[in-house]
DRENTI-523976 format. One record per residue (C-alpha): residue in one letter; z, x, y. Coordinates in nm, 2 decimals, padded with zeros to 4 digits. Each point is the difference from the previous one (the first is absolute). Layout:
N
  rest      up    east   north
     a       Z       X       Y
...
//
This chain:
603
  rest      up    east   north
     x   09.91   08.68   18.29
     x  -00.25  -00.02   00.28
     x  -00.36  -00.05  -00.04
     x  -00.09   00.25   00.26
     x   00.10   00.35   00.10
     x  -00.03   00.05   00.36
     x   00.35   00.12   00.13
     x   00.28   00.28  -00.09
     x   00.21  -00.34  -00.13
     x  -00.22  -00.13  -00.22
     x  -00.02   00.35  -00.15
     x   00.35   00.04  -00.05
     x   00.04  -00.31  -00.22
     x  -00.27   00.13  -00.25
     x   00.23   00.26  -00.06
     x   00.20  -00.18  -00.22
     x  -00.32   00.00  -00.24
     x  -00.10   00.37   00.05
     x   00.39   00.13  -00.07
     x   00.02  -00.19  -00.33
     x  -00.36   00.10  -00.16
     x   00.10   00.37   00.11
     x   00.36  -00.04  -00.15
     x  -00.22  -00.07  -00.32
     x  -00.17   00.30   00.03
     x  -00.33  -00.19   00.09
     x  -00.26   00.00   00.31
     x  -00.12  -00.31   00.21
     x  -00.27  -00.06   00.22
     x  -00.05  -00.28   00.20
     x  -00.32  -00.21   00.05
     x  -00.15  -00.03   00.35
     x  -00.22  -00.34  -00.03
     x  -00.16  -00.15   00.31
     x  -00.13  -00.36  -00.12
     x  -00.28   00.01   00.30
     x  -00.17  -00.35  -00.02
     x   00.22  -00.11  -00.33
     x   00.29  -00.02   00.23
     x   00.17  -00.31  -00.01
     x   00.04  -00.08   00.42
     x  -00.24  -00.09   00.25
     x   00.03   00.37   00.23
     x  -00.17   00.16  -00.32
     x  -00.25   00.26   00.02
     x  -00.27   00.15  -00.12
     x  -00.32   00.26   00.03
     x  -00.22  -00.31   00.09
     x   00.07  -00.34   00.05
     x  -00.13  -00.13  -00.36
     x   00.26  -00.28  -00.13
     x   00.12   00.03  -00.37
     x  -00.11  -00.22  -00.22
     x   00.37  -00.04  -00.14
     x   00.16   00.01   00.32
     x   00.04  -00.30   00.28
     x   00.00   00.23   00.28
     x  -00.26   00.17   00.17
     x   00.05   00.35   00.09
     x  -00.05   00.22   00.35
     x  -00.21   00.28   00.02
     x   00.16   00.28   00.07
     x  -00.05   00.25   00.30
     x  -00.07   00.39  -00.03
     x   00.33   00.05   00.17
     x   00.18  -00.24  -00.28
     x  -00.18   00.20  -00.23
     x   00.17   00.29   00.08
     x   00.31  -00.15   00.08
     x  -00.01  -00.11  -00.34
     x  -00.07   00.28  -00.11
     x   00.35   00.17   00.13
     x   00.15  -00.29  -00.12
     x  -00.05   00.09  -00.38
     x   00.07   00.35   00.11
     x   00.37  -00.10   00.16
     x   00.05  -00.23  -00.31
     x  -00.04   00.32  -00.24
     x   00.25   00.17   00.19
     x   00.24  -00.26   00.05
     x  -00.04  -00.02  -00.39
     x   00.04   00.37  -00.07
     x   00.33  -00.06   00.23
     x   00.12  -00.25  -00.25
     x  -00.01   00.28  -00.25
     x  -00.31  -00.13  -00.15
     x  -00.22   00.29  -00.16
     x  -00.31  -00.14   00.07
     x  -00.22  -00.27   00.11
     x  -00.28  -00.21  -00.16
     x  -00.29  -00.09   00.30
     x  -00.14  -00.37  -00.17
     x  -00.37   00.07   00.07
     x  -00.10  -00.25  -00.25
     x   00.04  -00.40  -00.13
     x  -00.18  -00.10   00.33
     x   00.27   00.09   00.24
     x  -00.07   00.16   00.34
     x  -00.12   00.36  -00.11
     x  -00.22  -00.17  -00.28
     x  -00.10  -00.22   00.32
     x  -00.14   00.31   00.18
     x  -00.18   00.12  -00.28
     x  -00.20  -00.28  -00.10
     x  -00.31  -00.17   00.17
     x   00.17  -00.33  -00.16
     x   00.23   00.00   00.31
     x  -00.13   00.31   00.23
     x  -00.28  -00.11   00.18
     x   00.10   00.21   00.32
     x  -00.26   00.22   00.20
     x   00.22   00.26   00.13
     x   00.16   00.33  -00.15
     x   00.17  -00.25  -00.27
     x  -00.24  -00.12  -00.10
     x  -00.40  -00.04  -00.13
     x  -00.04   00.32  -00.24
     x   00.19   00.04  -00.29
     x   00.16   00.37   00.17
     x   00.10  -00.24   00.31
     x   00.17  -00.29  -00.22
     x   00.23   00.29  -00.17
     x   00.12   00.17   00.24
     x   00.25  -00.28   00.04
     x   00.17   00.14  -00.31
     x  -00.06   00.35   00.01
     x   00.17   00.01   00.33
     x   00.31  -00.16  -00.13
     x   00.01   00.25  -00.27
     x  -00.05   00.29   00.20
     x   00.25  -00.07   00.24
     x   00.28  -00.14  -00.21
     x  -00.02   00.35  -00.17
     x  -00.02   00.21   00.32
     x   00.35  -00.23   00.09
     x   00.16   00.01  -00.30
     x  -00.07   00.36  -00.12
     x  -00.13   00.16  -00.37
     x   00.30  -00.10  -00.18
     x  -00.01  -00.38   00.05
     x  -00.19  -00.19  -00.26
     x  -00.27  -00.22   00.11
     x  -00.21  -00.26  -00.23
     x  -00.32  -00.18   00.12
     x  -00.11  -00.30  -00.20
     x  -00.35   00.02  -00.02
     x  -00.18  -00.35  -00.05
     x  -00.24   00.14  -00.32
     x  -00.10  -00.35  -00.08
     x  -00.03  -00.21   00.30
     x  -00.17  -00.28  -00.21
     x  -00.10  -00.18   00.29
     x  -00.38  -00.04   00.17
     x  -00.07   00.26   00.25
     x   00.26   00.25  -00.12
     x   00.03   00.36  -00.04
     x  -00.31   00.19  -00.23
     x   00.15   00.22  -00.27
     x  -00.16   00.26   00.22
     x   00.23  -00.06   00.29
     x   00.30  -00.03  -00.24
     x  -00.02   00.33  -00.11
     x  -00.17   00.13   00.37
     x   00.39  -00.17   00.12
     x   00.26   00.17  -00.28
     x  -00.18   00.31   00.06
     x   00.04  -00.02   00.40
     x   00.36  -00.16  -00.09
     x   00.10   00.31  -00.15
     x  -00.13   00.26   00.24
     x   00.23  -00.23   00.25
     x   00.27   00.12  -00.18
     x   00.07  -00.28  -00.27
     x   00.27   00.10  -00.34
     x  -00.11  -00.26  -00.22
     x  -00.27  -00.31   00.01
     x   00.05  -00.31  -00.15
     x  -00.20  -00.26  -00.13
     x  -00.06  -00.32   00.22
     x  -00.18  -00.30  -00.19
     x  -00.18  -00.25   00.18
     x   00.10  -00.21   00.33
     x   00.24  -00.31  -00.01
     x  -00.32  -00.18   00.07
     x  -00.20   00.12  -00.30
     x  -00.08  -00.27  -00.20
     x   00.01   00.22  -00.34
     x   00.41   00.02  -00.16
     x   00.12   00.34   00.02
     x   00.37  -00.01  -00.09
     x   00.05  -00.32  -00.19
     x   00.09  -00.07  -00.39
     x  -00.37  -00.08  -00.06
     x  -00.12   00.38   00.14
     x   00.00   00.19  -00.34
     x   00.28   00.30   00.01
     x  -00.13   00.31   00.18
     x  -00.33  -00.14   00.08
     x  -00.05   00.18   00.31
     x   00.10   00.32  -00.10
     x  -00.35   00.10  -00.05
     x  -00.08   00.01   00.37
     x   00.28   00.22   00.05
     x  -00.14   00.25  -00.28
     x  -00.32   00.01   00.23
     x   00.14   00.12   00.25
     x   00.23   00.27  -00.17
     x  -00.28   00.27  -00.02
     x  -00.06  -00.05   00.36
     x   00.34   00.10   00.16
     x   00.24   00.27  -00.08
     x   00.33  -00.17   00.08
     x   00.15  -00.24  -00.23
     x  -00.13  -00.38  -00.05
     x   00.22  -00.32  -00.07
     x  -00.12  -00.25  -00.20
     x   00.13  -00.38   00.01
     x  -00.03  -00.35  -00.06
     x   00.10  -00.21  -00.35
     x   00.17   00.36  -00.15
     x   00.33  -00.16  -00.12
     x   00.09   00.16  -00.35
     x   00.08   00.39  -00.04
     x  -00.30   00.00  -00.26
     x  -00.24  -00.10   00.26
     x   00.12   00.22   00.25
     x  -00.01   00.31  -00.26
     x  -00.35  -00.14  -00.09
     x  -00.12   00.04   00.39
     x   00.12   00.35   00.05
     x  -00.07   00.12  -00.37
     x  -00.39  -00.12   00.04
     x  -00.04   00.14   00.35
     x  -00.02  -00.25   00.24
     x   00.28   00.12   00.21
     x   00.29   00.23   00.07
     x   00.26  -00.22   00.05
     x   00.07  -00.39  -00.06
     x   00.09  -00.23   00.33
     x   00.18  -00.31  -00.15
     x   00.20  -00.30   00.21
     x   00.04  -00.35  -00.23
     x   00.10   00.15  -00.27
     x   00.33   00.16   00.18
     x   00.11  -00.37   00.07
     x  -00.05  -00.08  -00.33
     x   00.20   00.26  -00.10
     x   00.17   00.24   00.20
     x   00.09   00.25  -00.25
     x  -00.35   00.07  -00.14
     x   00.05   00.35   00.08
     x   00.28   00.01  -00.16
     x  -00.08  -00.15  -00.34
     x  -00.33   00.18  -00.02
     x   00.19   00.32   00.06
     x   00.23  -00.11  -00.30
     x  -00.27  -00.08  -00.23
     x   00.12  -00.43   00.08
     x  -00.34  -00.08   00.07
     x   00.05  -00.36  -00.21
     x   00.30  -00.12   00.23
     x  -00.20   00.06   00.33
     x  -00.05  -00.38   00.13
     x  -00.39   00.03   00.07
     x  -00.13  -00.12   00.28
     x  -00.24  -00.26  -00.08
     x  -00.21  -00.01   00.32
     x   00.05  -00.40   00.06
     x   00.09   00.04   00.40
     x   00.20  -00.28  -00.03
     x   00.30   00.12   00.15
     x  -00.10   00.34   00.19
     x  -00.36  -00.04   00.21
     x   00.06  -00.36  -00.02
     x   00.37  -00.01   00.17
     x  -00.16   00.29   00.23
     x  -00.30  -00.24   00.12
     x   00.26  -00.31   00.03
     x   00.19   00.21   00.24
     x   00.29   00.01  -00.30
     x   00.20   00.35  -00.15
     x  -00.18   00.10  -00.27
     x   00.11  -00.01  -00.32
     x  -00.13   00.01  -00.36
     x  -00.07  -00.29  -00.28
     x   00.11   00.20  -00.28
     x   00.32   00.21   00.18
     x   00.15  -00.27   00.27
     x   00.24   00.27   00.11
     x  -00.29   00.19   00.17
     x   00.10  -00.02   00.35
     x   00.31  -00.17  -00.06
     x   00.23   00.26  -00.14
     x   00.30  -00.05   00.24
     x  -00.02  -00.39  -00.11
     x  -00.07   00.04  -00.40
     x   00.22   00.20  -00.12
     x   00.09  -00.01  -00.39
     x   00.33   00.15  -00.06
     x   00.19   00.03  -00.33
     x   00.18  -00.31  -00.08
     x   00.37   00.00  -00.02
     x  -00.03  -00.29  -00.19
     x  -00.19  -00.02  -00.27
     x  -00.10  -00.34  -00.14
     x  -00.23  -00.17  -00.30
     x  -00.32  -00.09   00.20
     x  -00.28  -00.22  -00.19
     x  -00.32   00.02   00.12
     x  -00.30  -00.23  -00.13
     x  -00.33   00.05   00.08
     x  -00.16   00.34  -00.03
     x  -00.25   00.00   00.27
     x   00.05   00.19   00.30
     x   00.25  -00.14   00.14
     x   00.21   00.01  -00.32
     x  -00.09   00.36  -00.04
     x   00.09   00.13   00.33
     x   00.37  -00.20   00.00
     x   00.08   00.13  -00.34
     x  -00.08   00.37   00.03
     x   00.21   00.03   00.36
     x   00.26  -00.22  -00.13
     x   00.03   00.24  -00.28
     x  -00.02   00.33   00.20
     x   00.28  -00.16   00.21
     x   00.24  -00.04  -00.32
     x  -00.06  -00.32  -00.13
     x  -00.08  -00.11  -00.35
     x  -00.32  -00.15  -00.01
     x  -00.17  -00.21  -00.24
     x  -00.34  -00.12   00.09
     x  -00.16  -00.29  -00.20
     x  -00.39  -00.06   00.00
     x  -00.21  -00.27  -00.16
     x  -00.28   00.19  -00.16
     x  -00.09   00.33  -00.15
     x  -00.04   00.23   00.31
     x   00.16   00.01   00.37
     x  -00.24   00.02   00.27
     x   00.02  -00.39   00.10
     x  -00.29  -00.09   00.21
     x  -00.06   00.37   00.04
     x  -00.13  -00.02  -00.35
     x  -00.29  -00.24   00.14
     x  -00.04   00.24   00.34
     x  -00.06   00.29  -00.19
     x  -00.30  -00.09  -00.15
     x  -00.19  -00.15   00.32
     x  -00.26   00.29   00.06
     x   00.13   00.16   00.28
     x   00.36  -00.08  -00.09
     x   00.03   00.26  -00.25
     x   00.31   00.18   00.18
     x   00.19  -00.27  -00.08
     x   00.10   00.13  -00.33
     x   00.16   00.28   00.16
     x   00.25  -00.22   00.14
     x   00.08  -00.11  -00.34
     x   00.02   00.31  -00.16
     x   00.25   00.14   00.25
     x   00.24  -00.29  -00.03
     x  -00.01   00.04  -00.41
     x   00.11   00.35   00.07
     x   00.28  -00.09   00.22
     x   00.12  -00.27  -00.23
     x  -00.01   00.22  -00.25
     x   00.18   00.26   00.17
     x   00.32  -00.21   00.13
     x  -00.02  -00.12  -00.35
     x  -00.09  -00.40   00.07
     x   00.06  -00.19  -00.31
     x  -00.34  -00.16  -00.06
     x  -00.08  -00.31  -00.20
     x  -00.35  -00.09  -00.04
     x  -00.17  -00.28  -00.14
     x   00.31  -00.21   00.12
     x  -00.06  -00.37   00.18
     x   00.42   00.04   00.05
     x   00.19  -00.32   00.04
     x   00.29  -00.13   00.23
     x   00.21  -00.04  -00.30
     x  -00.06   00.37  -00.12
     x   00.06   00.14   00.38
     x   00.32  -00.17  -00.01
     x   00.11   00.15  -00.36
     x  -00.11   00.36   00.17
     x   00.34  -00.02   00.23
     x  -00.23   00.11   00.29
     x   00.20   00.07   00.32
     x  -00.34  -00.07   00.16
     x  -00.34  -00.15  -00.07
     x  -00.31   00.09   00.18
     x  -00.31  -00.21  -00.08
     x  -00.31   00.16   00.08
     x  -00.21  -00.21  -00.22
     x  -00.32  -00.01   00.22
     x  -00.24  -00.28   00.08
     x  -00.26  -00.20  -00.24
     x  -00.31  -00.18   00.15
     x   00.01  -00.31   00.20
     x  -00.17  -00.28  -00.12
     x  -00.25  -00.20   00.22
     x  -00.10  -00.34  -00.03
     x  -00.38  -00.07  -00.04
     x  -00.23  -00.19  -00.21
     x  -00.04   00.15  -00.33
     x   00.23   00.27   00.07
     x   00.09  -00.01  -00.42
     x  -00.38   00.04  -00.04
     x  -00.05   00.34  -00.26
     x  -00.18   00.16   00.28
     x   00.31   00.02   00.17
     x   00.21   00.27   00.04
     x   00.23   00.18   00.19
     x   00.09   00.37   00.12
     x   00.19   00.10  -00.30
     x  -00.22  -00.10  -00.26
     x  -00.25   00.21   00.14
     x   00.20   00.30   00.11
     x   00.30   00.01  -00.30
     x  -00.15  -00.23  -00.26
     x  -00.37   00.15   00.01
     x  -00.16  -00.35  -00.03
     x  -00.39   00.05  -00.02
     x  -00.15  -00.08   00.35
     x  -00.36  -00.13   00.04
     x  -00.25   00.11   00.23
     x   00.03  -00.22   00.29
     x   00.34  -00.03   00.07
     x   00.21  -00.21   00.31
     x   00.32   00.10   00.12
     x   00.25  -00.25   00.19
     x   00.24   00.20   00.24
     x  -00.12   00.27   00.24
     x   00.31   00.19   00.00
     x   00.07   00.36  -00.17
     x  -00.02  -00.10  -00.34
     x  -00.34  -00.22   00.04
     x  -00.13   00.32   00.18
     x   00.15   00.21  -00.30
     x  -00.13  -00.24  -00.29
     x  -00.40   00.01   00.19
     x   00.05   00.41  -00.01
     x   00.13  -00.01  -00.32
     x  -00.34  -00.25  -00.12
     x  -00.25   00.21   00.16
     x   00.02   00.29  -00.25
     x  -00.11   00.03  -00.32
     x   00.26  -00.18  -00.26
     x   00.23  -00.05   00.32
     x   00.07   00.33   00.00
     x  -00.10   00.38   00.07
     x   00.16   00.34  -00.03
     x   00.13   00.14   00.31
     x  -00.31   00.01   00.24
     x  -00.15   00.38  -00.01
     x  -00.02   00.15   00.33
     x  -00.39   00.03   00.03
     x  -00.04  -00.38  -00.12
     x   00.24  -00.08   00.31
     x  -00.16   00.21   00.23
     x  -00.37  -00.13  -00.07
     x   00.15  -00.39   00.03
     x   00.18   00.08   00.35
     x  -00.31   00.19   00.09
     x   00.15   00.35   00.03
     x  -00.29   00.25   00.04
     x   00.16   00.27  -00.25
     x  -00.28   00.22   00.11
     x   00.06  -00.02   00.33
     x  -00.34  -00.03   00.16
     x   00.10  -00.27   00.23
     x   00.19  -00.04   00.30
     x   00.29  -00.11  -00.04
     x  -00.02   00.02  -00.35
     x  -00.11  -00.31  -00.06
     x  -00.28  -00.19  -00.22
     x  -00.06  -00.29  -00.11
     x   00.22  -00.16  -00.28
     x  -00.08  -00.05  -00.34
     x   00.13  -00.31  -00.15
     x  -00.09  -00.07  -00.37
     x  -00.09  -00.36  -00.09
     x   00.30  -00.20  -00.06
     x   00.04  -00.12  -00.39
     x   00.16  -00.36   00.16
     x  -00.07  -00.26   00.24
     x   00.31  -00.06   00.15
     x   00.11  -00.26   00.23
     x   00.32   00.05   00.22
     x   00.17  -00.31   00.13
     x   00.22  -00.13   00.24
     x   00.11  -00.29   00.17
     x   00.14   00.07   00.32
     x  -00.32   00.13   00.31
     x   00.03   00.34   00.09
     x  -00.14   00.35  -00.15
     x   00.10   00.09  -00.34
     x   00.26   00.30  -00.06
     x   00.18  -00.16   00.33
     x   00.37   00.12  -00.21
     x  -00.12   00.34  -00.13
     x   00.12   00.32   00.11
     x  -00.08   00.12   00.36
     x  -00.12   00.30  -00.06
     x  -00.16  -00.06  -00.39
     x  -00.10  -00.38   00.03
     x  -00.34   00.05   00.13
     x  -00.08   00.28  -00.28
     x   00.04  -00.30  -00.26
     x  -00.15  -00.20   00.18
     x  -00.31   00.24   00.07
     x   00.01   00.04  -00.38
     x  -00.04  -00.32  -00.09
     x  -00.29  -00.08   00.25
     x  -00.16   00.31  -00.09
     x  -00.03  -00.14  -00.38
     x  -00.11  -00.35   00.10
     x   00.30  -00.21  -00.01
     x  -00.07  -00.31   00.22
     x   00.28  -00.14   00.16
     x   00.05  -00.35   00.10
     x   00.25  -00.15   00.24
     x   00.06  -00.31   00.13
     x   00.03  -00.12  -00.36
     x   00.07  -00.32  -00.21
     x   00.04   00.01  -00.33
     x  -00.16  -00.34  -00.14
     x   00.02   00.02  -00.39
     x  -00.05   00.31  -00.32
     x  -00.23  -00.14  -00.28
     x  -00.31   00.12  -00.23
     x  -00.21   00.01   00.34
     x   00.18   00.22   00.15
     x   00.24   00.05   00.27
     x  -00.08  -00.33   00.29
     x   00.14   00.09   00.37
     x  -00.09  -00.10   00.28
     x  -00.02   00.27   00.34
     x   00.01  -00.15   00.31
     x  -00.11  -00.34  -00.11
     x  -00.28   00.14  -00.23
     x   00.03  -00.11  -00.33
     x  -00.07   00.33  -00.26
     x  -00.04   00.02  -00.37
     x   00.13   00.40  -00.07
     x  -00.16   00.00  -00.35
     x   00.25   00.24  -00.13
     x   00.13   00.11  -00.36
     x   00.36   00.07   00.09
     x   00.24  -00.14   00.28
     x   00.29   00.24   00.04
     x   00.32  -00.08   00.20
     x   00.19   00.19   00.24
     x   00.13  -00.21   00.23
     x   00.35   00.15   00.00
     x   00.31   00.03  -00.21
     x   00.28  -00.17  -00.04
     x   00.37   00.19  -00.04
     x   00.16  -00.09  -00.38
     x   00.27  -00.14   00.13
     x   00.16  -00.13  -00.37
     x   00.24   00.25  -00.13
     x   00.14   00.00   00.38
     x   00.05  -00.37   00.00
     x   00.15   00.02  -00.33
     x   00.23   00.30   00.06
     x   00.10  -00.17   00.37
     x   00.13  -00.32  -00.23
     x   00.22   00.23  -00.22
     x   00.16   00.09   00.32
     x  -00.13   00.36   00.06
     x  -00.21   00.11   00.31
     x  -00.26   00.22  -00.11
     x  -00.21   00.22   00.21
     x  -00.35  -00.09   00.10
     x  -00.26   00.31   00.10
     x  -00.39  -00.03  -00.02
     x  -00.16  -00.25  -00.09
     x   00.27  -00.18  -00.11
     x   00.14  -00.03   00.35
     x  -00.33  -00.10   00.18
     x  -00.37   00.00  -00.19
     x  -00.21  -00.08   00.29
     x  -00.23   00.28  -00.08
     x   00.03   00.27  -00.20
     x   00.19   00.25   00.24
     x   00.14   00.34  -00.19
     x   00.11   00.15   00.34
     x   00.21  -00.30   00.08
     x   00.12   00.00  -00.43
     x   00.09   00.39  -00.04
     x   00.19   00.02   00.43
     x   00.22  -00.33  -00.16
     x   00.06   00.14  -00.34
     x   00.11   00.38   00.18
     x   00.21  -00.16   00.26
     x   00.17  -00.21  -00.27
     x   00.08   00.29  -00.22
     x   00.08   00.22   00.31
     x   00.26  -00.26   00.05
     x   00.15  -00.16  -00.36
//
């Protein structure tokens, strides 16, 4: 599918799309987005000539006559759309593309009609709208995504919001929805720390000031939730996009009352904004057929065999249940008293909460296509082999990797899973070794009270991103309010370079923000000298240091439990490796759950 619309061609191919949502009985609109300065290419443009601050290129300013060629342009793209039998159009006037370029001061800082007063900065938009319905007739739906929440300095007043939507709709507008902040805000808006619905509230501002409909978005991804928004007034109707590649039936099973087999979406961007922004097809951590349905394909088996499956993390999870929707019999083995695996320790990292959701769905599943379980089992070679299994997938996951240092058996000493599984008792000034996910997870994890908190409330995550809930700034944005962290914690690392290097794309600097917020110091350059009653003695770029710290915690990386593979390889049998039993470099659930589904797509 192309990425633009421009020509009778293009349109035709989109037809594909249209004629199979209409065979369904449904409607589809398209989205018209210009990127403006966020383009990717050096011929970008923009209202002024103001760079991005997440962008390498600087853009052109455009003229009045590009203006209103422009202008046309989104015109001919609605009808080219409504030509593909689309029903409608959404105009993206928000999220700091062009249109949110022309309304802002942030990035309009012309002196002609487009420009200077607030009535000159929207006319941009307004144009677009009115045209596009002039062209495309009464019928035709069109949606304009209002940026409500710019959450950037020098952005819209919550009087020019509402001044906008009520201009928007005169132009001729069927529905608004909800924009939240610009790519280059520096406050998470869609991520798994962002408490569920916790912009819905801006949308519920706005309802009493309009009389057609209102969309409300961002971190909605449970039917409950959804109900919640419309029930409590915050909007007409719910605008949802993750949680569809999580699970693409979550119609479906709401309308059948399946609520507890939809596979949530648990907002990690791993595998959708990330691959987007790495110029890769998106996908989805939790669902790896997302984008891939023509290449994953689980079929029935005309085969059925005896599969065992140790390890009941998710990788082990996700195997058995498709293995056993495909025919198979499936008996899964895990070591302790729950599944979850390292999910188990994900889910309570503040911020991490969604995590459980993951786990929940796959208990469902197994339980569905009836997946033997066996808990509490360590399960040998020996036993495996008694089990006539026709095949043997090990999915056994990782444990910690030991480092060598000085006093590394000192009592202060610990590593990842005491802290997260065992519960260990942490002091108050605490080190970590290893500045990968997990030491970023373990410092979040230590900064709260006990090592742990309820699911943030939306008002104590608005005040710590600085989110002016009343909305008397521009912008609406104030300053943060950070409460004094309960630890000193140290983060460090070896290797030069900025911490959170291997986190997400698109998530790794909200971590990282967190952390710095809180005062956690982190140290590169590092080498470890010895662990005794002092302390913790390193030395940072030839400076010798004395951290005098209570606890040093590990988590410099896992190793893959390679025994019962070894063993079972000796026997003669040739066992199946997934997660982190095939490669524990870091802890890597996208890369664990797209082997385990491929495997069982194919066994």
């Amino acid at each position: 599918m192309a990425a633009k619309l421009t020509t009778k061609e293009e349109s035709d191919k989109h037809k594909i799309i249209t004629s199979a949502v209409h065979a369904e009985g449904g409607k589809i609109c398209m989205q018209i987005l210009h990127t403006g300065r966020y383009g990717y290419h050096a011929k970008i443009v923009a209202p002024s000539a103001i760079q991005a601050p997440i962008n390498f290129f600087k853009p052109k300013e455009l003229s009045h006559d590009e203006i209103l060629k422009t202008i046309s342009d989104y015109v001919q793209c609605a009808l080219l759309a409504k030509e593909a039998g689309y029903d409608g159009v959404e105009i993206m006037g928000s999220e700091g593309y062009l249109i949110n370029q022309f309304i802002a001061k942030r990035t309009n800082q012309r002196n002609d009609e487009w420009g200077g007063v607030y009535e000159n900065r929207i006319k941009f938009p307004i144009q677009i709208v009115e045209q596009t319905r002039k062209a495309v007739g009464k019928e035709c739906i069109i949606i304009y995504r209002l940026s409500m929440l710019d959450l950037v300095e020098d952005g819209s007043t919550w009087s020019e919001v509402v001044q906008l939507a009520k201009a928007i709709e005169a132009a001729g507008a069927t529905l608004i929805n909800t924009g939240i902040g610009w790519h280059e805000a520096r406050i998470p808006t869609i991520a798994t720390k962002v408490p569920r619905k916790a912009f819905a509230w801006v949308t519920k501002k706005l309802k009493s000031e309009v009389s057609i409909p209102l969309i409300a978005v961002n971190r909605i991804n449970t039917p409950k939730i959804a109900e919640e928004v419309i029930s409590e007034g915050c909007a007409d109707m719910i605008s949802m996009a993750r949680p569809f590649l999580a699970d693409p039936d979550f119609v479906l099973k709401s309308m059948e009352d399946r609520a507890d087999e939809i596979n949530t979406c648990i907002a990690c961007n791993q595998a959708c904004l990330d691959h987007t922004f790495q110029m890769k097809i998106s996908s989805c951590l939790v669902n790896p057929r997302a984008c891939h349905e023509t290449e994953l394909i689980y079929t029935t088996t005309l085969s059925p065999k005896n599969i065992a499956v140790v390890g009941g993390g998710p990788a082990g999870m996700a195997f058995a249940h498709i293995a056993a929707m495909r025919g198979h019999n499936v008996t899964l083995y895990e070591a302790s008293h729950e599944l979850g695996g390292q999910f188990n320790m994900a889910k309570i990292i503040p911020g991490k909460e969604e995590y459980a959701e993951t786990i929940r769905y796959y208990k469902t599943m197994l339980s569905k296509y009836k997946v033997k379980l066996i808990l509490n089992k360590k399960v040998t070679s020996e036993e495996l082999e008694k089990g006539s299994y026709d095949e043997i997938v090990l999915a056994s996951g990782v444990v910690p990797r030991k480092v060598n240092i000085p006093g590394i058996e000192h009592k202060k000493v610990l590593n990842y899973l005491d802290v997260l599984q065992y519960k260990v008792q942490v002091g108050k000034t605490v080190a970590i070794v290893g500045a990968g996910g997990i030491g970023f997870d373990v410092a979040e994890y230590l900064l709260h009270t006990n090592g742990h908190r309820e699911t943030q409330q939306i008002n104590d995550f608005l005040v710590e991103w600085g989110v002016d809930h009343e909305y008397h700034s521009a912008g609406a944005i104030t300053k943060p309010q950070i409460k004094s962290p309960i630890r000193e914690i140290f983060i460090l690392k070896r290797s030069t370079g900025k911490h959170g290097a291997t986190l997400g794309k698109t998530t790794g600097w909200i971590h990282k923000a967190s952390l710095t917020n809180h005062g956690v110091k982190m140290l590169a350059d590092v080498q470890y000298i010895k662990i005794d009653d002092e302390g913790f003695h390193i030395e940072v770029k030839g400076e010798k240091i004395l951290l005098p710290v209570d606890n040093v915690i590990i988590c410099a990386g896992q190793e893959s439990s390679r025994t019962l593979y070894d063993s079972l390889k000796t026997s003669g049998r040739n066992p199946h490796l997934i997660g982190g039993a095939f490669e524990a470099a870091e802890l890597d659930a996208k890369s664990a759950i797209y082997q385990a589904c491929h495997l069982a797509a194919g066994i």
